[in-house]
C-alpha positions as CSV (number, residue, x, y, z in Angstrom):
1,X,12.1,8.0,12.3
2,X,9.6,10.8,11.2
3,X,10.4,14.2,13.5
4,X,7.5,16.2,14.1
5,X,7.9,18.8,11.7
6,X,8.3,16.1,8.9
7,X,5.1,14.6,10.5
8,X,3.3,17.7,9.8
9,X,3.6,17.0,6.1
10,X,1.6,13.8,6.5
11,X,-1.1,15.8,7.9
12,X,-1.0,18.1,5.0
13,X,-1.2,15.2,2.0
14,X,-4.0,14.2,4.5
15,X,-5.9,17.3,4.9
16,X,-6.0,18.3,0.9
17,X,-5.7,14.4,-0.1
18,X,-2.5,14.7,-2.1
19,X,-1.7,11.7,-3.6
20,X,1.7,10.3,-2.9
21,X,4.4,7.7,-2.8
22,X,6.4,6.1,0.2
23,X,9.4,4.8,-0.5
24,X,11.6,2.6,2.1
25,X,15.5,1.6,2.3
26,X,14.3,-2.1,0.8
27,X,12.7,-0.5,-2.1
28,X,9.6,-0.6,-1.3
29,X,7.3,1.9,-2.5
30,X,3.7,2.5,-2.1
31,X,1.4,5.0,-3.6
32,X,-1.8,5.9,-2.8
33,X,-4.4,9.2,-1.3
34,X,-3.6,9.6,2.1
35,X,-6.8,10.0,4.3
36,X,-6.1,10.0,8.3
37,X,-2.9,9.9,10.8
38,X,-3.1,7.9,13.0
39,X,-1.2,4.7,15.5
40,X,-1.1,0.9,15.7
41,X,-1.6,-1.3,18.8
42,X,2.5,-0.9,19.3
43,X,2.3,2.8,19.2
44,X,3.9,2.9,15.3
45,X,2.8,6.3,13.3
46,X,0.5,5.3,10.2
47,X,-1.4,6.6,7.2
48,X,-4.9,5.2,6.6
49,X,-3.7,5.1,2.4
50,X,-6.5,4.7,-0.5
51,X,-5.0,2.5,-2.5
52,X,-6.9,2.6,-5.6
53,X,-10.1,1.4,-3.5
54,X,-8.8,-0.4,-0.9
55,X,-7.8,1.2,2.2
56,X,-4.9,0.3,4.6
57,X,-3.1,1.4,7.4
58,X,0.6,2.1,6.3
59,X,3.4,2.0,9.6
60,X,5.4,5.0,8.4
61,X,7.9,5.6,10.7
62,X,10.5,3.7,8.9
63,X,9.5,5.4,5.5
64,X,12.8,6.8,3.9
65,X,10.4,9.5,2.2
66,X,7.4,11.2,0.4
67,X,6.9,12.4,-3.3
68,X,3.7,14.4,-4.3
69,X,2.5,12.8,-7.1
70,X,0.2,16.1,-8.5
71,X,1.3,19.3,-8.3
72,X,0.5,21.5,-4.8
73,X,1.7,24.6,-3.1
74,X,2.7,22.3,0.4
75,X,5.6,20.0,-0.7
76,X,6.7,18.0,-3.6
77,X,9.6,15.8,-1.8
78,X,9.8,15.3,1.7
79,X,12.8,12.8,3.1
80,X,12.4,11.2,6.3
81,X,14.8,11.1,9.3
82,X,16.9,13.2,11.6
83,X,17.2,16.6,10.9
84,X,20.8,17.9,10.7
């Protein structure tokens, strides 16, 4: 789960198109420019990703975390989850 705050990090790689990596609990990982926020037909939080040319909408919620892959004054590593 992706708490609001967190979310707001989404919108920033969004906004000044930082490329980034997801990474989930099964090891996947998937990088990519993200362009838009946005939700699926069941109400799931996504990323419309540029994926080297192809774009896709990326469910997110279950996303363990976020790595700037270029350097940026916003964030460089973002983890996912409740906040303690």
């Amino acid at each position: 789960m992706i708490t609001c705050h967190q979310s707001d990090y989404l919108e920033i790689a969004c906004l000044y198109r930082i490329p980034i990596a997801l990474t989930w609990a099964d090891g996947r990982r998937m990088e990519g420019t993200p362009l838009d926020t946005g939700y699926n037909e069941q109400r799931e939080e996504c990323l419309l990703m540029d994926t080297g040319g192809n774009r896709e909408w990326v469910v997110v919620e279950e996303a363990q975390g976020m790595t700037a892959l270029a350097e940026n004054p916003h964030f460089h590593e973002v983890r996912f989850g409740a906040e303690s």
